[in-house]
C-alpha positions in Angstrom: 0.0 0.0 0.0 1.8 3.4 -1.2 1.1 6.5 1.1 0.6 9.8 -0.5 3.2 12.4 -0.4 2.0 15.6 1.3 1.3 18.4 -0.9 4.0 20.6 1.0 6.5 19.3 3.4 8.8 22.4 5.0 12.3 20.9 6.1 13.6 23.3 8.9 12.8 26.4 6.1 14.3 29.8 7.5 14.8 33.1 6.3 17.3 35.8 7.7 18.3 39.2 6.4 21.2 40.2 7.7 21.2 39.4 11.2 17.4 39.8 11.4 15.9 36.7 11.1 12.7 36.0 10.0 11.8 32.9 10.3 13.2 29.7 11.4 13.1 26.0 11.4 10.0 25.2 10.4 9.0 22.0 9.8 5.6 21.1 8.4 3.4 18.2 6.3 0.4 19.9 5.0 -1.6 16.5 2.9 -4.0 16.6 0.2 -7.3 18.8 1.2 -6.3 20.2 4.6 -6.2 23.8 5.5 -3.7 24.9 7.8 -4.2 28.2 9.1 -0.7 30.1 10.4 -1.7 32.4 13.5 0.5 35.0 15.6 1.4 38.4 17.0 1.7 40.7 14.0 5.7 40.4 13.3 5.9 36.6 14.5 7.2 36.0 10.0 4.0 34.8 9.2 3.9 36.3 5.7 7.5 35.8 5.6 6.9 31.9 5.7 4.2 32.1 3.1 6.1 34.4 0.4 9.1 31.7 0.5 5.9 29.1 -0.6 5.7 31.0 -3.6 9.2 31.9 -4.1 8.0 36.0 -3.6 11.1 36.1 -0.6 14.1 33.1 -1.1 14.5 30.7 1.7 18.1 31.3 3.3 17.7 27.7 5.4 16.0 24.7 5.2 13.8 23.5 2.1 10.1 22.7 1.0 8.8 20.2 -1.6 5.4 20.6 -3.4 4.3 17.0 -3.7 7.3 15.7 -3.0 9.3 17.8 -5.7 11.8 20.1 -4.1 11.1 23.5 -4.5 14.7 24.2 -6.4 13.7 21.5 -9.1 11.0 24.4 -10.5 11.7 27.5 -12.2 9.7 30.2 -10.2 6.9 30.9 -13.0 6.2 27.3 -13.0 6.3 27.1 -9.3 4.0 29.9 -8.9 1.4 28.4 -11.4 1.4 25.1 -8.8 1.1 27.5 -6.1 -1.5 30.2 -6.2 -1.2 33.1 -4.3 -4.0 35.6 -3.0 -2.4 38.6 -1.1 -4.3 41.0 1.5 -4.9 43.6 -0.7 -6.0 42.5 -4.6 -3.5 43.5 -7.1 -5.2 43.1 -10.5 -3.4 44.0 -13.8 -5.0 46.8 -15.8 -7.9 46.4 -18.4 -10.9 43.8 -17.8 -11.8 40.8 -15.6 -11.0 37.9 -18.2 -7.5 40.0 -19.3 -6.6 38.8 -15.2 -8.2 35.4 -15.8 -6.5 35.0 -18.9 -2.6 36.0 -17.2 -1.8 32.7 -15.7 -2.5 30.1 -19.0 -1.1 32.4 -20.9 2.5 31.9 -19.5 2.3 28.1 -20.5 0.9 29.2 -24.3 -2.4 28.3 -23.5 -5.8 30.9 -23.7 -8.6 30.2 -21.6 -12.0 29.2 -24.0 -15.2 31.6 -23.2 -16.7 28.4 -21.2 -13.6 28.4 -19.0 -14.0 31.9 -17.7 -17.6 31.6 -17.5 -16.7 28.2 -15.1 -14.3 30.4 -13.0 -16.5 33.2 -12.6 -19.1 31.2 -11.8 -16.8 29.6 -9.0 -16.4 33.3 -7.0 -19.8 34.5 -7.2 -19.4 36.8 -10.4 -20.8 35.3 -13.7 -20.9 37.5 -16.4 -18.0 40.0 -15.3 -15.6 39.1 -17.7 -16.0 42.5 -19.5 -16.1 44.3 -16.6 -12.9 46.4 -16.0 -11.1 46.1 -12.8 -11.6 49.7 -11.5 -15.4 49.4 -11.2 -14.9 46.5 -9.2 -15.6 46.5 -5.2 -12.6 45.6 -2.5 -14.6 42.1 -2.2 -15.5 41.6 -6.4 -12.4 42.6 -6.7 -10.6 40.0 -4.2 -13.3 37.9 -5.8 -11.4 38.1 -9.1 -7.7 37.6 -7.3 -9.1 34.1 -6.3 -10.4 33.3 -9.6 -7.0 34.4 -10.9 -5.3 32.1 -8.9 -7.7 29.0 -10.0 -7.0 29.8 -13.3 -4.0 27.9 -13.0 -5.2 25.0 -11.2 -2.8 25.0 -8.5 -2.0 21.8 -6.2 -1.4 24.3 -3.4 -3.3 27.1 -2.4 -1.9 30.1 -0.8 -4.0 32.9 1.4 -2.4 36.0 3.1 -5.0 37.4 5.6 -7.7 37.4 2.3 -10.2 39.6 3.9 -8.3 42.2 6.2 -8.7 44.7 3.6 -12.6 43.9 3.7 -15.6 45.2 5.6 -17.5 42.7 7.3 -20.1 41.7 5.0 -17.6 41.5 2.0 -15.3 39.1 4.4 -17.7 37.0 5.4 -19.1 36.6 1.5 -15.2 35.6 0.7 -14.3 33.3 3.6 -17.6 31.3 2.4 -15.9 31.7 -1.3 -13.2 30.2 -0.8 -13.9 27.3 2.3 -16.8 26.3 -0.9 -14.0 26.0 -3.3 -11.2 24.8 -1.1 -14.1 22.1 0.0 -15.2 21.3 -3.4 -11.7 21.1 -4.9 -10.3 18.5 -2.2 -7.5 21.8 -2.5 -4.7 22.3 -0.2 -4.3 25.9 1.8 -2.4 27.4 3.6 -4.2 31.0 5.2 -2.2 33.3 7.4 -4.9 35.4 9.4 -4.7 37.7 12.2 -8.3 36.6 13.1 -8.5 33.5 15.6 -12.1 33.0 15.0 -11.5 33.5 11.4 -9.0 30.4 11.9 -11.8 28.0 13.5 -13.9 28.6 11.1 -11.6 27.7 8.2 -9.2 25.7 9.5 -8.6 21.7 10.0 -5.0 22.3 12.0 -3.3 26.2 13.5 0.1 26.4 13.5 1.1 29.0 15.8 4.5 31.3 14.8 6.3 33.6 17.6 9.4 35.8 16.9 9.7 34.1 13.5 9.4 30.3 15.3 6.8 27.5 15.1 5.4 27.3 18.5 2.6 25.4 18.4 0.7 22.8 15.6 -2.6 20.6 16.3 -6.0 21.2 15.4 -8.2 23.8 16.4 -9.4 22.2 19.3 -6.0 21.5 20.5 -4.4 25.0 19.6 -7.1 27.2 20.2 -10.0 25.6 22.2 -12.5 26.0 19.8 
């Protein structure tokens, strides 16, 4: 009986600049469909671990494998289209909804057909806003969009830093539902860094708690956070 490899296994990753460092040590098996959420005082390198995920900041320590391929083994445009990313605040590319859609494949050659786009929309809540340029877009359409963005390349590994600070209340709630629905439908791996305890009950399977750039703490939420 063959066991599956974990989508991403961290091997004692780090990151130092200088002598500030970062993060350290961190060792971690995330598996096929959980969602680990990474908690912690603000400045405890929580970002910092998830930027070396997608290559955005270069481990200085340590290594991580994305279905037991290490990360140095993938050029970072092709890593980056395994691992999706959706920052804090949305950063969409100028011009229309599908021209952001359309990004992604278009690095590997390949265009998105009309039924594609309308399948993607359709997935964040926003069917028939392919047209629609991205400055008349709301903070939540608009994060709306950065996830559908990321799906576009249907990543093994799905990457989410604090996804609905930037949102009022009723626009956060509409994408944490979003994307637990797609994560949940997809069977898709995710990792979410969030300032927001209750935010990490209600999406997460296991917390991983960082301090001063450490891992302190791993187990599910029950165990980490009582919920």
């Amino acid at each position: 009986m063959t066991t599956e490899l974990p989508v991403l296994r961290t091997e004692r990753l780090g990151r130092s600049i200088g002598q500030s460092l970062l993060v350290s040590d961190v060792t971690i098996e995330v598996p096929r469909g959980e969602v680990l959420a990474v908690v912690g005082p603000s400045g405890a390198g929580k970002s910092s671990f998830l930027r070396m995920l997608n290559r955005l900041d270069e481990p200085t320590s340590g290594s991580f494998s994305i279905e037991g391929r290490d990360y140095k083994e993938f050029l970072p445009r092709e890593l980056r289209q395994s691992v999706g990313l959706v920052m804090q605040t949305p950063f969409l590319f100028p011009g229309t909804v599908e021209t952001n859609l359309q990004f992604g494949p278009a690095q590997r050659g390949r265009a998105l057909g009309p039924q594609e786009i309308n399948s993607l929309l359709e997935r964040v809540g926003l069917l028939g806003y392919e047209r629609r340029d991205v400055t008349t877009l709301s903070g939540g359409e608009a994060q709306r969009v950065s996830v559908a963005r990321a799906l576009a390349n249907d990543p093994v590994l799905l990457l989410l830093d604090e996804p609905t600070s930037a949102l009022n209340e009723e626009a956060k709630m509409g994408v944490e539902q979003l994307l637990l629905e797609i994560v949940h439908a997809s069977h898709l791996t995710c990792v979410v860094v969030t300032h927001d305890r209750a935010q990490a009950a209600r999406m997460a399977d296991r917390v991983m708690v960082m301090e001063a750039g450490r891992m302190r703490k791993i187990g599910t939420v029950a165990e980490v956070l009582g919920a």
